[in-house]
KEVEXLUM-636657 format. One record per residue (C-alpha): residue in three letters; x, y, z. Coordinates in pm, whole numbers, plus 50000, padded with zeros to 5 digits. Layout:
residues N
('ALA' (X Y Z))
...
This chain:
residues 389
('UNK' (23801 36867 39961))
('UNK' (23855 36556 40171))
('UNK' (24172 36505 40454))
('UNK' (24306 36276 40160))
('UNK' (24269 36537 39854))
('UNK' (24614 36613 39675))
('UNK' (24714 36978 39660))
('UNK' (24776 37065 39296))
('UNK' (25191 37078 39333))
('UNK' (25201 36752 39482))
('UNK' (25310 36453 39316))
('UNK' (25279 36043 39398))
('UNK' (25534 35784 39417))
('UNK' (25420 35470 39543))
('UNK' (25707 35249 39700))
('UNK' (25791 35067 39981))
('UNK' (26208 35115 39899))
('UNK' (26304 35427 40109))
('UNK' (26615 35440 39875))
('UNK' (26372 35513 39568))
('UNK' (26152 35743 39723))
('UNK' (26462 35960 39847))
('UNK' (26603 35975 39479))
('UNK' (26252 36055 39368))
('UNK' (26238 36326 39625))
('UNK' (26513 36468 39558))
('UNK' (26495 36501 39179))
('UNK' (26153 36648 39213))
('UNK' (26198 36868 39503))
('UNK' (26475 37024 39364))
('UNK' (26400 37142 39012))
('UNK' (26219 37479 39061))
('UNK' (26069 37373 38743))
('UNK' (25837 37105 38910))
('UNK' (25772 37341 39167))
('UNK' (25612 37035 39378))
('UNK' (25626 36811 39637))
('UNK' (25629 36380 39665))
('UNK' (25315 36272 39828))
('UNK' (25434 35853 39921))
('UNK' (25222 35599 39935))
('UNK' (25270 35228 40020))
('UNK' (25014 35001 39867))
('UNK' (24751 35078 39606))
('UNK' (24447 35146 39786))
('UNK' (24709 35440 39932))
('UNK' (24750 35572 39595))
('UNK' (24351 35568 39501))
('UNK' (24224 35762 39793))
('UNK' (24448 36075 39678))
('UNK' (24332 36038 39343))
('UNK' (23958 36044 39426))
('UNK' (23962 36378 39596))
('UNK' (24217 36553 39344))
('UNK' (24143 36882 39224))
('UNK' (24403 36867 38909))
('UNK' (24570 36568 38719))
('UNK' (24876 36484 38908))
('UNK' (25148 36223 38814))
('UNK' (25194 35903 38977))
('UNK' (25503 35711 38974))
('UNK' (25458 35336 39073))
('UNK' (25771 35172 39217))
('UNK' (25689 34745 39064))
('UNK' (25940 34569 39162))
('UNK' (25966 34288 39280))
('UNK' (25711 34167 39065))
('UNK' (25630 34385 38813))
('UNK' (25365 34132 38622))
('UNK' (25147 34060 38923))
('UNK' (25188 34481 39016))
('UNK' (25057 34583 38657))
('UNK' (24786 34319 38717))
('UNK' (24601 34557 38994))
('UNK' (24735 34874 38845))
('UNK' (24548 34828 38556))
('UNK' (24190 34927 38674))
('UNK' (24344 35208 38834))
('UNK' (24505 35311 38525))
('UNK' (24164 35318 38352))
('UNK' (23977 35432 38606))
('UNK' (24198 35782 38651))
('UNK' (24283 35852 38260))
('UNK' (24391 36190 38344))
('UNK' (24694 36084 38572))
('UNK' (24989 36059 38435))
('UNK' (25129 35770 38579))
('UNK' (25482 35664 38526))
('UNK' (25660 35293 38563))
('UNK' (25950 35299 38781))
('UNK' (26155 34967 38722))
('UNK' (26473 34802 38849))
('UNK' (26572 34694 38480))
('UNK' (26367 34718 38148))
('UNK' (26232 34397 38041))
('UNK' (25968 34416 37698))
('UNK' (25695 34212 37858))
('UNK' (25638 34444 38125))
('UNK' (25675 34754 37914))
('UNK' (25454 34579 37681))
('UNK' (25186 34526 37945))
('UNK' (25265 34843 38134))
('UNK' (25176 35041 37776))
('UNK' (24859 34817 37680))
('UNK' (24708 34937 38016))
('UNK' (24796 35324 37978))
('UNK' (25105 35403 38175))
('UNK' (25266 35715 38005))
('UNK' (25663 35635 38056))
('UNK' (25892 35359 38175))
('UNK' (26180 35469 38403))
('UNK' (26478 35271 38521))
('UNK' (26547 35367 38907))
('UNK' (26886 35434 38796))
('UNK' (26803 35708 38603))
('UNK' (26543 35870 38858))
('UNK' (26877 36148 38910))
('UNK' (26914 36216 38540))
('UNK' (26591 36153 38354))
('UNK' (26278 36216 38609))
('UNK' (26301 36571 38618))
('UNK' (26274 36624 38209))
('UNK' (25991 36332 38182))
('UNK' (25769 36502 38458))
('UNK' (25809 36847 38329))
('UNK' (25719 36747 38000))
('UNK' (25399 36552 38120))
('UNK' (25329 36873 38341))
('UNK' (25355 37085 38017))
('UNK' (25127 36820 37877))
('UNK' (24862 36845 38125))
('UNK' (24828 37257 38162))
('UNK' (24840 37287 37800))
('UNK' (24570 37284 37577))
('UNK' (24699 37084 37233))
('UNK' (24607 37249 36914))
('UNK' (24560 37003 36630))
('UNK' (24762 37196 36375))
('UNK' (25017 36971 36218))
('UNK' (24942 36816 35892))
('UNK' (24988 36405 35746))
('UNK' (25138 36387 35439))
('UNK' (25093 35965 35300))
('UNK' (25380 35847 35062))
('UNK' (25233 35542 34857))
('UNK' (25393 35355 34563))
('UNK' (25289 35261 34217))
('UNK' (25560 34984 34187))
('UNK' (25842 34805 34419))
('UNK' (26181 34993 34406))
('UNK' (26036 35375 34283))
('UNK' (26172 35539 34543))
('UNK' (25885 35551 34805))
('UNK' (26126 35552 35130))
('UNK' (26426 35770 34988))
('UNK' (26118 36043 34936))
('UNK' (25913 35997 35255))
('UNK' (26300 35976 35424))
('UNK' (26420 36334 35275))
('UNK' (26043 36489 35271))
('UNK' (26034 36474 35627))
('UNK' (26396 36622 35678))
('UNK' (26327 36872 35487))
('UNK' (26008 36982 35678))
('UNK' (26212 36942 35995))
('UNK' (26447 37204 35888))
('UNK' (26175 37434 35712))
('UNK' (25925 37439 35979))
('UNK' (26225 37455 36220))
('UNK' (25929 37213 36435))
('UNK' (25942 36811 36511))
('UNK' (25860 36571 36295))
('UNK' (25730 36212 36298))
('UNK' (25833 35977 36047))
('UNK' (25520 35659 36037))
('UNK' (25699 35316 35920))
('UNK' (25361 35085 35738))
('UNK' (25646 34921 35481))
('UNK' (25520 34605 35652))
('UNK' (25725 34365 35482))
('UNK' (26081 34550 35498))
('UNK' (26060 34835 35747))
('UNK' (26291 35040 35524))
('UNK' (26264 35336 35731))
('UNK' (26476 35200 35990))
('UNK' (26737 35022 35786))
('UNK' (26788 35366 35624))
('UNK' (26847 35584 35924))
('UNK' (27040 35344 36077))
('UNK' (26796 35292 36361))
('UNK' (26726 34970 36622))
('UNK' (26409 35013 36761))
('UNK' (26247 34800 37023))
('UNK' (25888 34923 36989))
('UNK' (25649 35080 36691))
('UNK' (25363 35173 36532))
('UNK' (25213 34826 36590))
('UNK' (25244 34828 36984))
('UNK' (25053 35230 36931))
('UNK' (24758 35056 36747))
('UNK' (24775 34753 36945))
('UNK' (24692 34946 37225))
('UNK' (24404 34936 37421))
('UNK' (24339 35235 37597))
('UNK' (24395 35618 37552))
('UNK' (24660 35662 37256))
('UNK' (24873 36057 37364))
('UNK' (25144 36241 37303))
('UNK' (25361 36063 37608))
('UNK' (25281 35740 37504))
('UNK' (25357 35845 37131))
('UNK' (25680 36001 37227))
('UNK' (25789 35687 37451))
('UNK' (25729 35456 37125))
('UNK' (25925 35656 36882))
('UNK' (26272 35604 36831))
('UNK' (26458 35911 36795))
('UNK' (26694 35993 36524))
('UNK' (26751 36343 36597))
('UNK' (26575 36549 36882))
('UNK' (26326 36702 36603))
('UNK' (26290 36386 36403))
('UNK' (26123 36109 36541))
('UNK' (26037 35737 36414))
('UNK' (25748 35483 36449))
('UNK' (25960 35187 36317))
('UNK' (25690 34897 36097))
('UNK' (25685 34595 36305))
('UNK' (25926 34459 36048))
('UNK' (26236 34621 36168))
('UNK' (26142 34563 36554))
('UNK' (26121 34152 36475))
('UNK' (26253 34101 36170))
('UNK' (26217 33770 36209))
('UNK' (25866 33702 36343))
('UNK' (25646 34070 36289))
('UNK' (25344 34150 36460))
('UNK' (25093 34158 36190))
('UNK' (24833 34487 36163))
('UNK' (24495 34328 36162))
('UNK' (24331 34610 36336))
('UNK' (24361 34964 36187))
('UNK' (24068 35135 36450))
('UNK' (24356 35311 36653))
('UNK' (24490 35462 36313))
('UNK' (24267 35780 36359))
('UNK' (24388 35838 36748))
('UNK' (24733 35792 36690))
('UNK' (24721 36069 36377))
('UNK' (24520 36282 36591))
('UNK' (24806 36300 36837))
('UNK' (25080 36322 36608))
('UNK' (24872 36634 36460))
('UNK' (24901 36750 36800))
('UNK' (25248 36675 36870))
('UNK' (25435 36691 36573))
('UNK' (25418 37000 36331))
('UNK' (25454 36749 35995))
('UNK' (25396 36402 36020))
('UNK' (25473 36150 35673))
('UNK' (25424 35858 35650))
('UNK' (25575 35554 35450))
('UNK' (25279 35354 35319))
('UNK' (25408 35095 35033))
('UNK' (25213 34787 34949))
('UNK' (24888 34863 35130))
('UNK' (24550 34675 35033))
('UNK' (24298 34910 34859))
('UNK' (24086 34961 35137))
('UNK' (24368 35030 35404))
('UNK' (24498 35234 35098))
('UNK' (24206 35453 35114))
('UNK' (24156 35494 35482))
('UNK' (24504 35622 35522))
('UNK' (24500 35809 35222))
('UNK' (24140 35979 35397))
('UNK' (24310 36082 35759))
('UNK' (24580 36250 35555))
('UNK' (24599 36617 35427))
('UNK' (24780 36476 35097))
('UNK' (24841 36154 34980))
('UNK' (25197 36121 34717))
('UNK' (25183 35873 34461))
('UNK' (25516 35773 34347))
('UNK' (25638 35645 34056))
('UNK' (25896 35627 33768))
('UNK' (25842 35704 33403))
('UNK' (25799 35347 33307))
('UNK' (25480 35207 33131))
('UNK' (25444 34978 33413))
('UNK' (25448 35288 33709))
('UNK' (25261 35492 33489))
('UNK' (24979 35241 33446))
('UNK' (25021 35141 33835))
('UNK' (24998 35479 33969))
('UNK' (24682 35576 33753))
('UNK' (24519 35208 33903))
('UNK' (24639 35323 34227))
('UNK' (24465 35716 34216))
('UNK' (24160 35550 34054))
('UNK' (24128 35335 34353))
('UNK' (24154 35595 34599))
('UNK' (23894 35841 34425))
('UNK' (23684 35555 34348))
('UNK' (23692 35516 34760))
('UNK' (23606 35852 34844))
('UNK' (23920 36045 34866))
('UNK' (23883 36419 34694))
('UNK' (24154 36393 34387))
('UNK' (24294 36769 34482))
('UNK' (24413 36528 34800))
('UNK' (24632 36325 34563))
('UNK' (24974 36410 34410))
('UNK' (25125 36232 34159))
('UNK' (25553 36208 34214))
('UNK' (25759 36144 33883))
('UNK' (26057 36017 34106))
('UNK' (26405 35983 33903))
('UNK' (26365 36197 33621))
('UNK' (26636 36191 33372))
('UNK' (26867 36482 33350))
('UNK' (26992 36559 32984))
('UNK' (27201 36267 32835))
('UNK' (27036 35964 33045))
('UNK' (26776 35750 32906))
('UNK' (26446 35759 32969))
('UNK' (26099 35521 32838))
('UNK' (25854 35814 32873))
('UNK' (25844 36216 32943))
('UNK' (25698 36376 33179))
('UNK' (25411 36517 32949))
('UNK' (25336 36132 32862))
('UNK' (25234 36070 33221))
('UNK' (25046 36363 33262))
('UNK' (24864 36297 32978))
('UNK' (24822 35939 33136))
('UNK' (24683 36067 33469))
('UNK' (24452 36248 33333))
('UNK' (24614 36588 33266))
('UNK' (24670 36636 33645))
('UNK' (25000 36823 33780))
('UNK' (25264 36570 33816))
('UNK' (25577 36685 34067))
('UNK' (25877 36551 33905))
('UNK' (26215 36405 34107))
('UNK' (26515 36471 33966))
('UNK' (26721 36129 33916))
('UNK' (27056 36171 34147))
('UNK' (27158 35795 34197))
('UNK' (27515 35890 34354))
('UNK' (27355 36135 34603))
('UNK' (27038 35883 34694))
('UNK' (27270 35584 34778))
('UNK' (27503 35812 34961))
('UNK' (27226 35871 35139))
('UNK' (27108 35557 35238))
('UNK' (27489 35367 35273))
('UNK' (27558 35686 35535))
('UNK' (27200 35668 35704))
('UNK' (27202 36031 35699))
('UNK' (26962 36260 35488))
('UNK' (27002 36456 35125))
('UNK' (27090 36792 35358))
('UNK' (27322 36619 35525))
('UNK' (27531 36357 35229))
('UNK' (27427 36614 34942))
('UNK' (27289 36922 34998))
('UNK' (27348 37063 34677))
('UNK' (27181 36752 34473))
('UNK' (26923 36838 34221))
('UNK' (26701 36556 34390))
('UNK' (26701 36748 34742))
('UNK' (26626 37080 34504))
('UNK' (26270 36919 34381))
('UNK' (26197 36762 34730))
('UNK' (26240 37154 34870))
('UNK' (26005 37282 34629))
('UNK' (25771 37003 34753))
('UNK' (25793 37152 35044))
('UNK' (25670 37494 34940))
('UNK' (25388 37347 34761))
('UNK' (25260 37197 35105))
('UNK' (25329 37523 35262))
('UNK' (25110 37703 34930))
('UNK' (24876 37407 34982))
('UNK' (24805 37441 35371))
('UNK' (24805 37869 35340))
('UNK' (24522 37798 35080))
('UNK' (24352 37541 35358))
């Protein structure tokens, strides 16, 4: 080990403001949780000779300011060049271009430097978690596609995922692809400023920090990559590239016990690759001739790709209870699909658009609905489903 060589407890922050690197010494230095010690540096070639003789991936928190675009410009190769460091953005304000840039070259976490006191302790203990620990891909994707418009698709995907939160007791990541709406958003009642197209955007290692930093939260154990429709409304990023889809899901498997993910309107193909890095694939639909006939098109399509058909479940969403109308039964679209078990939705309109007007889940609104009943044995048949796996 060189002179220069970090010790394992020790811990970066490159600065020039005194005032920052006391704040960052004292947050760090005094959690017993860190157990470490600031190492400062003042220019970058300062921060790469510690790096080149380290015997364990440290953190490194980079002070930008006052220019944070021309700073990110010679961080980059550094970035790439040590993708075991953690390193984490310390800025005087948040501004999206430089987060933008800052997360297209690999930094982990943007923090404002009025928040070192508050927030730096629980973002390096998590990223020192992160680094000891060994991920175990063990969580499962679940895909929630749609025969028609207006079946249902984001009410399910919406209380599915709930209801695995409070099952599995575990955190769960909610995937927004509704690229022309971003319903998922609009129905928890979420602003989000970043989503799943910045994560596949992304040019360098996609992992858990950088997953977690994207997601908006809705509750502590339900997180949200909003579509790029809800973050600009008004001008979204389109999803041309889909290579990063098989990173990102292999960190969410890591990080999230349940991931589901709300896939309306997708072209065949992009239908079929999703539908292929997921453990099962939900084809909703009503009992209409028209849902019927698009959700057989739809499974066709999928098996006719390559995806195994004991991957695919059909969803009868809205089933009429005795005394409402209904086109066809249950039976007629099994029948339809081939003879293949069908999971049927009770229809519960009060309880569904209580639901969405609060932004709050079936648990919460209704919790004694017949709807949230069948989306709870859903539930059980993924848990029968993975025992069998």
């Amino acid at each position: 080990m060189t002179s220069q060589a970090i010790e394992s407890n020790e811990l970066l922050v490159l600065t020039q403001d005194q005032e920052v690197e006391r704040a960052v010494t004292l947050a760090v230095e005094g959690d017993a949780r860190i157990g470490g010690r600031v190492r400062p540096c003042r220019t970058l070639k300062d921060l790469v000779r510690p790096l080149e003789g380290m015997p364990a991936p440290p953190v490194a928190m980079i002070d930008v300011d006052p220019q944070p675009m021309s700073f990110l410009s010679g961080l980059g190769p550094i970035v790439r060049r040590f993708p075991d460091t953690r390193f984490v953005l310390l800025v005087e304000r948040y501004e999206n271009e430089v987060v933008l840039e800052a997360m297209q070259i690999g930094v982990r976490h943007c923090l404002q430097k009025s928040a070192i006191a508050e927030d730096l302790v629980v973002v390096l203990h998590r990223m020192l978690v992160d680094v000891g620990a060994a991920p175990t891909p063990d969580g499962d994707v679940v895909c929630v596609m749609t025969a028609s418009g207006g079946c249902g698709g984001t009410t399910i995907a919406v209380n599915l995922a709930d209801e695995l939160r409070l099952a599995s007791k575990r955190t769960v990541m909610l995937i927004d692809l509704d690229l022309d709406y971003g319903a998922l958003a609009a129905y928890l009642g979420l602003r989000a400023e970043y989503g799943v197209a910045d994560l596949l955007a992304h040019r360098g290692t996609i992992d858990s920090q950088l997953v977690g930093s994207t997601a908006a939260v809705y509750l502590d154990d339900l997180h949200v990559l909003a579509s790029p429709a809800s973050v600009d409304a008004a001008d979204p990023v389109e999803l041309a590239d889909f290579d990063q889809l098989d990173s990102l899901l292999a960190v969410c498997r890591e990080a999230y016990a349940h991931t589901v993910i709300d896939a309306p309107r997708q072209p065949r193909d992009r239908a079929a690759a999703l539908a292929a890095a997921s453990d099962l694939t939900l084809v909703v639909f009503e009992l209409s001739v028209i849902d019927v006939r698009g959700a057989r098109a739809l499974i066709r399509s999928l098996t006719g790709r390559g995806v195994p058909a004991d991957r695919i479940l059909p969803v009868a969403n809205r089933i009429a209870t005795r005394g409402q109308g209904k086109l066809l039964s249950l039976e007629d679209a099994r029948d339809a699909l081939g003879g293949v078990h069908v999971h049927a939705v009770a229809n519960d309109y009060d309880a569904a658009i209580r639901s969405v007007n609060y932004g709050q889940p079936l648990a919460v609104v209704a919790p004694r609905s017949p709807m949230r009943r069948d989306l709870q044995q859903l539930v059980e048949l993924l848990a029968k489903r993975r025992g069998r796996g």
